[in-house]
C-alpha positions as CSV (number, residue, x, y, z in Angstrom):
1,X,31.5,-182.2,-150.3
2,X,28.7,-182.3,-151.9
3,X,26.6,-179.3,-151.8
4,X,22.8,-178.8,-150.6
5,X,20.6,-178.0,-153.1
6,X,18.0,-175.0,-152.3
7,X,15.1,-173.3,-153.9
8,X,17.8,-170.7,-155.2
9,X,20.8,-172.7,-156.8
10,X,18.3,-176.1,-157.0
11,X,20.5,-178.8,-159.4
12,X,22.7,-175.7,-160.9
13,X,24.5,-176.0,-158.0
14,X,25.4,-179.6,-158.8
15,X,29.2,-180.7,-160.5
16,X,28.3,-183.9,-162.9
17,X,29.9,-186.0,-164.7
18,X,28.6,-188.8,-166.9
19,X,30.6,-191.6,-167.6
20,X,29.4,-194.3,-170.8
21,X,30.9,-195.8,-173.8
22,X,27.4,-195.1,-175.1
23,X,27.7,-191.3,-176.8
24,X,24.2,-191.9,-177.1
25,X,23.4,-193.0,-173.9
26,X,25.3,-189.8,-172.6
27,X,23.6,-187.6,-174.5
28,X,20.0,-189.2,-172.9
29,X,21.6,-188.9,-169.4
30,X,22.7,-184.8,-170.1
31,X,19.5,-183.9,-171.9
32,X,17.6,-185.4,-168.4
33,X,20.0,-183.9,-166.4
34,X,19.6,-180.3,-168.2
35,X,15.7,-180.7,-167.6
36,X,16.5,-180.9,-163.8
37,X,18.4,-177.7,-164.6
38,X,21.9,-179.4,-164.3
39,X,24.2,-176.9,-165.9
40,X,27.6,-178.3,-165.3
41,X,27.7,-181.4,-166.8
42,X,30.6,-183.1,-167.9
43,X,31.2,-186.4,-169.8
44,X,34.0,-189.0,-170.6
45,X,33.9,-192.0,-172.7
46,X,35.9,-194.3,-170.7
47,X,37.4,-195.1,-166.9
48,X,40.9,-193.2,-168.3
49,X,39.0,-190.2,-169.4
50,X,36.9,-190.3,-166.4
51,X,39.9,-190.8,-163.6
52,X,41.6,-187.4,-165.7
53,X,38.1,-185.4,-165.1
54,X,38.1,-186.3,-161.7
55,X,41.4,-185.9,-160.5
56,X,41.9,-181.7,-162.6
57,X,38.3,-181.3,-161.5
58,X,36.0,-181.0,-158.4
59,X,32.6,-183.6,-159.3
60,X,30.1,-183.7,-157.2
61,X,28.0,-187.2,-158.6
62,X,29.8,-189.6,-160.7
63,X,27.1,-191.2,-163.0
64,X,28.5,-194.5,-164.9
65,X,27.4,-197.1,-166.6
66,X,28.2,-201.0,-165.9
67,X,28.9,-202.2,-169.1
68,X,32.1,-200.3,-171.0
69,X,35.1,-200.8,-172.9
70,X,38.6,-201.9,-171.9
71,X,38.0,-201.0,-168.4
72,X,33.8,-201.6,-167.1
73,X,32.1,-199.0,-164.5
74,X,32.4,-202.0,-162.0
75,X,36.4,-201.6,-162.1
76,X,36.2,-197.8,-161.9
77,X,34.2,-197.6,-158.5
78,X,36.4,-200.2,-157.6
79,X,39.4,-197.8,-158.3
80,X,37.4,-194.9,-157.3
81,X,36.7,-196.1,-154.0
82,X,40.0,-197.0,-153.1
83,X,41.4,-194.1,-150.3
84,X,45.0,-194.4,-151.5
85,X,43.9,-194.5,-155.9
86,X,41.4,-192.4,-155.7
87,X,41.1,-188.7,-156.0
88,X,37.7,-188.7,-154.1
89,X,36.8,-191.8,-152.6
90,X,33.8,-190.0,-151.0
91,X,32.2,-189.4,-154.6
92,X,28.5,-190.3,-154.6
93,X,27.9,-192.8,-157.5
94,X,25.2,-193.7,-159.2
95,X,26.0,-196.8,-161.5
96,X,23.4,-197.2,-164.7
97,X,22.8,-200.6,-166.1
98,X,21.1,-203.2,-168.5
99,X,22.0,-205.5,-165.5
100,X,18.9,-205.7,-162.9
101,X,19.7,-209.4,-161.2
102,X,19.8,-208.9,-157.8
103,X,23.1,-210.5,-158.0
104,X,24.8,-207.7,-159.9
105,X,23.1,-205.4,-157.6
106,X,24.5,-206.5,-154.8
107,X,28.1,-206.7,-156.5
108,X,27.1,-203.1,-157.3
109,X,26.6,-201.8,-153.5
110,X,29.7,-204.2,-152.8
111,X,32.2,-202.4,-154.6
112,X,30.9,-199.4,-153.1
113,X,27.5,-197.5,-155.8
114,X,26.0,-195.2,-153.9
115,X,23.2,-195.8,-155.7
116,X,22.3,-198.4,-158.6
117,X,19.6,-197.2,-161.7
118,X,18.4,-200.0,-164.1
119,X,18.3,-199.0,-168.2
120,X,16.1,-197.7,-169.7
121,X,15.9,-195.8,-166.9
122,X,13.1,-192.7,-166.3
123,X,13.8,-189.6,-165.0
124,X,11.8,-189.7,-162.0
125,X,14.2,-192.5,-160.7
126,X,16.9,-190.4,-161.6
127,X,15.5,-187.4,-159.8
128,X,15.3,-189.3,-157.1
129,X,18.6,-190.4,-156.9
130,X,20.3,-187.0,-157.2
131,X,18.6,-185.9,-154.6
132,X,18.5,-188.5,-151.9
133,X,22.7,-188.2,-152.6
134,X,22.4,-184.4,-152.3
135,X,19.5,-184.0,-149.3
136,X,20.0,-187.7,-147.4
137,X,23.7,-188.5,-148.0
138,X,24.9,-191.7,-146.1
139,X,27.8,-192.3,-144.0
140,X,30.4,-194.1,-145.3
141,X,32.0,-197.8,-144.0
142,X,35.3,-198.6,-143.9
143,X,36.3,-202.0,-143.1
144,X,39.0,-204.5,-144.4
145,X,36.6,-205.8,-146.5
146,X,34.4,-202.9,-147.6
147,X,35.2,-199.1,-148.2
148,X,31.9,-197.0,-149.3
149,X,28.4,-195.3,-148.1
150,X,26.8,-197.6,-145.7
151,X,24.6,-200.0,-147.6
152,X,21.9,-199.7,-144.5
153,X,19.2,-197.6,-145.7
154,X,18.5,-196.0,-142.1
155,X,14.8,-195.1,-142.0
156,X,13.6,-192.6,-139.4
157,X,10.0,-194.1,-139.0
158,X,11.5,-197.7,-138.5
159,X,9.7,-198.5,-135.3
160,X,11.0,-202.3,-134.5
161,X,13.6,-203.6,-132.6
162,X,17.2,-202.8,-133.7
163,X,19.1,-206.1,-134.9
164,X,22.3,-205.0,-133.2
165,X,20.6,-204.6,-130.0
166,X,19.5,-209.0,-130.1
167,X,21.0,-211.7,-129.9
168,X,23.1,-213.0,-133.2
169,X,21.5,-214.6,-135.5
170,X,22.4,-218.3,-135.8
């Protein structure tokens, strides 16, 4: 479970690890992540070292990139959101990626990214990511299709109609 951030413990609180081929890249995503005051951040170089971090230790995110080497961040949320794989298939992830067609986005939220971030990314949009996952966490979806957070983004001030409530849509 992921814990709720307050004025004390703010992002300390937080269990991180980064997951890129890129040491560079990792080191970009830390140094952010320190600025937000981040303290226990962990990194892996691959899916291999990654699935070890996760299963010996408790991670509250999961930040990865798309794009690695022999096994891509795709595969590993894949793997990761598998119930009987994984050893938390409820881990909020946020994939990072050169990719921004709305087409890999949507194969993003399909394998089951809680939330996606387009490189070069800025920390604001990071920010803002961590803490939606922390403060507004969604509900996940299982189906025999689909297990993940629910790709609705439920909006308190929505003030239409509810689709479920109409007719189908032909």
């Amino acid at each position: 479970m992921t814990p709720q951030m307050t004025a004390d413990t703010g992002m300390a609180a937080l269990k991180v690890l980064v997951v890129d081929d890129n040491a560079a890249m990792r080191g970009i995503v830390r140094a952010v992540l320190s600025a937000f005051g981040c303290v226990q951040i962990k990194e892996a170089a691959d899916a291999k070292s990654a699935l070890t971090t996760l299963t010996e230790d408790s991670i509250d995110v999961l930040i990865v990139d798309w794009k690695m080497k022999p096994v891509d961040g795709l595969a590993l949320v894949k793997r990761l959101r598998d119930p009987d794989k994984s050893p938390n298939p409820y881990l909020p992830i946020i994939m990072l990626s050169a990719y921004s067609e709305a087409a890999k986005v949507r194969l993003a939220r399909d394998a089951g990214v809680t939330e996606f971030l387009v490189k070069p990314f800025n920390a604001g949009a990071l920010y803002a990511r961590l803490t939606s996952i922390v403060n507004r966490p969604r509900p996940y979806v299982r189906t025999k299709e689909f297990f993940g957070p629910d790709r609705r983004r439920l909006d308190a001030t929505h003030e239409g109609p509810e689709r479920r409530e109409e007719a189908p849509i032909d």
